[in-house]
N, C-alpha and C positions, 0 to 999 in steps of 0.2 A: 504494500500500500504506500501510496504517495504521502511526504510527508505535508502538514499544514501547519500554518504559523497563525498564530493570534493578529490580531489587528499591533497590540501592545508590543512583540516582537519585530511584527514588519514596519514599524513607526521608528524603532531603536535601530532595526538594519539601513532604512533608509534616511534616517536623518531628515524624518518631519513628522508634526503631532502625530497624535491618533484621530485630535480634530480633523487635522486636513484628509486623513483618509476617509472619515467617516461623511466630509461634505463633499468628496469624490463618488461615494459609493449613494448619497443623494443626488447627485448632480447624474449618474450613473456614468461617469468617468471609464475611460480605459482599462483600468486595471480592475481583470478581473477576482472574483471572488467566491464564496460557496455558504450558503447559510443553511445549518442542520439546528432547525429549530430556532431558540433566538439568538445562538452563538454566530459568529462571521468567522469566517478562517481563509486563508490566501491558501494556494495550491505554490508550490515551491517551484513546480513546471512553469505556470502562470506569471510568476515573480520575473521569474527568468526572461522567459518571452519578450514581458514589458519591459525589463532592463536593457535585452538585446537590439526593443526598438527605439530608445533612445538614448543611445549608445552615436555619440561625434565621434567620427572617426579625422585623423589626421591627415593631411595633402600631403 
């Protein structure tokens, strides 16, 4: 099984609130997410993904 992060873990990996994630996933933002029940959890594949698309590369 894939692992999943807390909202409170992918806030600490990315270096922004939990607010900003939580007005992303209202706004229903890019990044995606998985709700079981009333918890949120990011998918680690997912994380990736969105990292990989905005990812500047250098000339």
């Amino acid at each position: 099984m894939e692992r999943l992060y807390t909202p409170a873990q992918v806030s600490e990996m990315l270096g922004m609130s939990v607010k900003t994630l939580e007005k992303w996933r209202w706004e229903r933002r890019n990044l995606p997410y998985v709700k079981l029940g009333a918890a949120v959890r990011y998918k680690e594949s997912d994380l990736e993904a969105w990292l990989d698309g905005h990812t500047i590369g250098v000339r």
